[in-house]
C-alpha positions, 0 to 999 in steps of 0.5 A, a space after each residue: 510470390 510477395 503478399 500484395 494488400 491493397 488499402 481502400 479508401 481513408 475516409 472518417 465513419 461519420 461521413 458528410 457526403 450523401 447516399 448518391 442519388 439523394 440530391 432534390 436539386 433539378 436542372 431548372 433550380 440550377 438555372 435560377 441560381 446561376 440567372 440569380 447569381 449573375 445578375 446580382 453582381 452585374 446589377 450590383 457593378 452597374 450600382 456601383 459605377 453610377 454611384 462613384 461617377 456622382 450621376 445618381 444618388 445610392 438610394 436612387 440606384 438600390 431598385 436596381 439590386 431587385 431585377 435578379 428577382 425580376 429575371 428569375 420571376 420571367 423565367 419561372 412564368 416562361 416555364 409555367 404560364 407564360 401567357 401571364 406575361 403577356 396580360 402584364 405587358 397589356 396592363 402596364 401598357 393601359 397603366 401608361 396610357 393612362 398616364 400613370 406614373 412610371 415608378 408606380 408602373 415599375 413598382 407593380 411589375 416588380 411586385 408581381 414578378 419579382 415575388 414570383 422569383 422570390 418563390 423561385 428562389 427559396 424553392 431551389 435553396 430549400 432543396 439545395 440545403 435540405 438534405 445536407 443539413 439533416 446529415 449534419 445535424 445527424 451525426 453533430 453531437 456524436 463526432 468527436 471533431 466538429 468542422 467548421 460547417 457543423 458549428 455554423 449549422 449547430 449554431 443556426 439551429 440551436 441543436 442541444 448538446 446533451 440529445 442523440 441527434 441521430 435519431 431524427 425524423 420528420 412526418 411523412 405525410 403532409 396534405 394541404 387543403 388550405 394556406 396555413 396562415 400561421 405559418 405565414 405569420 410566422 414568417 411575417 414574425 421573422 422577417 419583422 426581426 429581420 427588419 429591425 436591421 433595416 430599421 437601424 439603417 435608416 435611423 442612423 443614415 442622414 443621407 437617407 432622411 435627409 430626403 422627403 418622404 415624397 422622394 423616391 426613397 421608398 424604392 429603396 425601402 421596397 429593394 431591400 425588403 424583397 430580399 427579406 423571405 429569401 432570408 426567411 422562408 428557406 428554413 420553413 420547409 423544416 417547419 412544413 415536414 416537422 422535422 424533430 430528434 425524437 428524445 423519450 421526454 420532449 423532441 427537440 424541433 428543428 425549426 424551433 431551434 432556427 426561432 431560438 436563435 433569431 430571438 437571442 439575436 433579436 434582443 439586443 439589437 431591439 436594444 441597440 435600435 432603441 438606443 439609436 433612436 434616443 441617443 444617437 439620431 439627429 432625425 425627426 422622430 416623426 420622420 423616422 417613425 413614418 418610415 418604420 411604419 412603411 417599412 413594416 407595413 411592406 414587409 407584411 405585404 410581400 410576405 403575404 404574397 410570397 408565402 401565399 405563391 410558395 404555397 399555392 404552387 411550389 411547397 407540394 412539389 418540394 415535398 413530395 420529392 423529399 419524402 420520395 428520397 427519405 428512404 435513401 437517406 434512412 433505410 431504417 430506424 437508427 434505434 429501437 428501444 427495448 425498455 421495459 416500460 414501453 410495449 414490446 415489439 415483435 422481432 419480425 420488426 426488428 431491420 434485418 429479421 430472415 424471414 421463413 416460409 412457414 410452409 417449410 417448417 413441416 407437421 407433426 401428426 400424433 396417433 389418435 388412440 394413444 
């Protein structure tokens, strides 16, 4: 009779796959995905078509790349209050009647529903990349190979070379009663950087200022800027939860490492952006002054309403279903410090201590006369 071995599976120590059932990912979160994804290229190879026929200018067709957040937006208020809808058909209808333009019209139903898909959105990304982003962070600077993937989340992030990044954590416990408006004007701080680029567009595109500013051109300014907290807001769950590596001098946070690398990337771009404005541009100062001017002012205003949605019906929900998962992805803590100078800790808290019913441990009786 021969010997039969039977080999298990190749597979590396520092795994990237996740503990099963650790996925936050719903089947609604799915749908606006999916719903986002198609419209964005249907939208998108309908712009396209118009705009090589020559019937339409591009700047003309860009609000169309905003209907995703439209669709997303009805779906969500199908999902949650339905009834809302049917209070802004009622209201763009008296708008019409009273013979208010229909770009305004257009632009106030796409504020309103269309940030509701932002939220929607942003919701569904942050608990796609959660997870898969602690796991690579975790492991980042102890492989001896780094993918692809975790160069890219290691630059994101800004993740220090010379910390153990396995010993990351976050707060478990977390209770809004209110908006944390500084965290609103963090993001507001953050899409103004992402702004920039926006910025540099306009002041380098002739086609665009070659247009009044009385023209439909600040469509265009309003489509490209609602993208902007799909951008942002993502990476503010991190802020949200405090997610750190805890190191014995200073934590390393993670979302100070995303701000680190936006303002690296910032500064020259600010640069180039000057550089544009003085020696490049054959606009009028003014004009594309004005623009700037519109477009940060649009920036602040949807921000405003995005964040206030996200945190008024979303954030919580988010939350709690990863704090529910936390265990599943760390059981236990990875260390415990056992230095001199720290207090002491009690091997019944150590993972893995047997426990023992006392009761078993018996009792000695000595005679009283002796």
């Amino acid at each position: 009779m021969s010997l039969h071995i039977e080999k298990g599976r190749n597979s590396d120590f520092w795994a990237d796959q996740l503990p099963e059932g650790i996925a936050l990912v719903r089947g609604f979160d799915k749908l606006i995905m999916i719903v986002f994804v198609v419209s964005l290229l249907v939208s998108s190879a309908f712009v396209i078509y118009e705009e090589t026929i020559g019937k339409y200018l591009l700047h003309e067709l860009m609000p169309l790349l905003a209907i995703p957040f439209f669709v997303c937006g009805v779906i969500l208020y199908i999902k949650l209050k339905y009834w809302v809808l049917l209070i802004l058909a009622a209201a763009a209808a008296v708008l019409w009647f009273m013979h208010i333009p229909l770009t305004f019209i257009f632009l106030l139903l796409l504020l309103i529903i269309g940030a509701s898909g932002v939220v929607a959105l942003v919701d569904a990304l942050q608990r796609l990349i959660f997870y898969h982003v602690l796991r690579r962070i975790e492991y980042i600077n102890v492989k001896k190979k780094l993918t692809i993937k975790d160069r890219i989340v290691a630059f994101i992030f800004n993740v220090p070379e010379d910390i153990d990044t396995r010993n990351i954590t976050m707060d478990y416990e977390l209770s809004r009663t209110k908006i944390p408006w500084k965290e609103v004007g963090n993001s507001i701080s953050i899409g103004m950087m992402v702004g920039i680029f926006i910025w540099i567009y306009i002041s380098m595109n002739p086609t665009f200022m070659g247009h009044g500013i009385e023209t439909s051109t600040s469509l265009l300014m309003f489509t490209l800027i609602l993208y902007i907290p799909v951008l942002v807001m993502p990476w503010s769950i991190f802020r949200s939860l405090n997610v750190r590596i805890e190191t014995k001098y200073r934590d390393f946070k993670v979302y100070n490492g995303i701000m680190a690398t936006l303002q690296r990337m910032a500064v020259p771009v600010i640069a180039a952006l000057f550089f544009v404005l003085v020696a490049i541009n054959t606009s009028d100062i003014r004009a594309v002054a004005f623009y700037i001017l519109l477009s940060a002012t649009m920036i602040v205003a949807i921000l405003t309403l995005v964040s206030i949605l996200y945190y008024w019906v979303s954030e919580s929900v988010i939350i709690n279903d990863i704090i529910s998962k936390w265990k599943m992805f760390r059981p236990v803590p990875v260390f415990v410090s056992l230095d001199d100078d720290e207090k002491r800790r009690s091997l019944d808290d150590l993972p893995g201590t047997p426990r023992r019913d006392k009761t078993n441990f018996g009792m000695l009786t000595l005679p009283e006369d002796k």
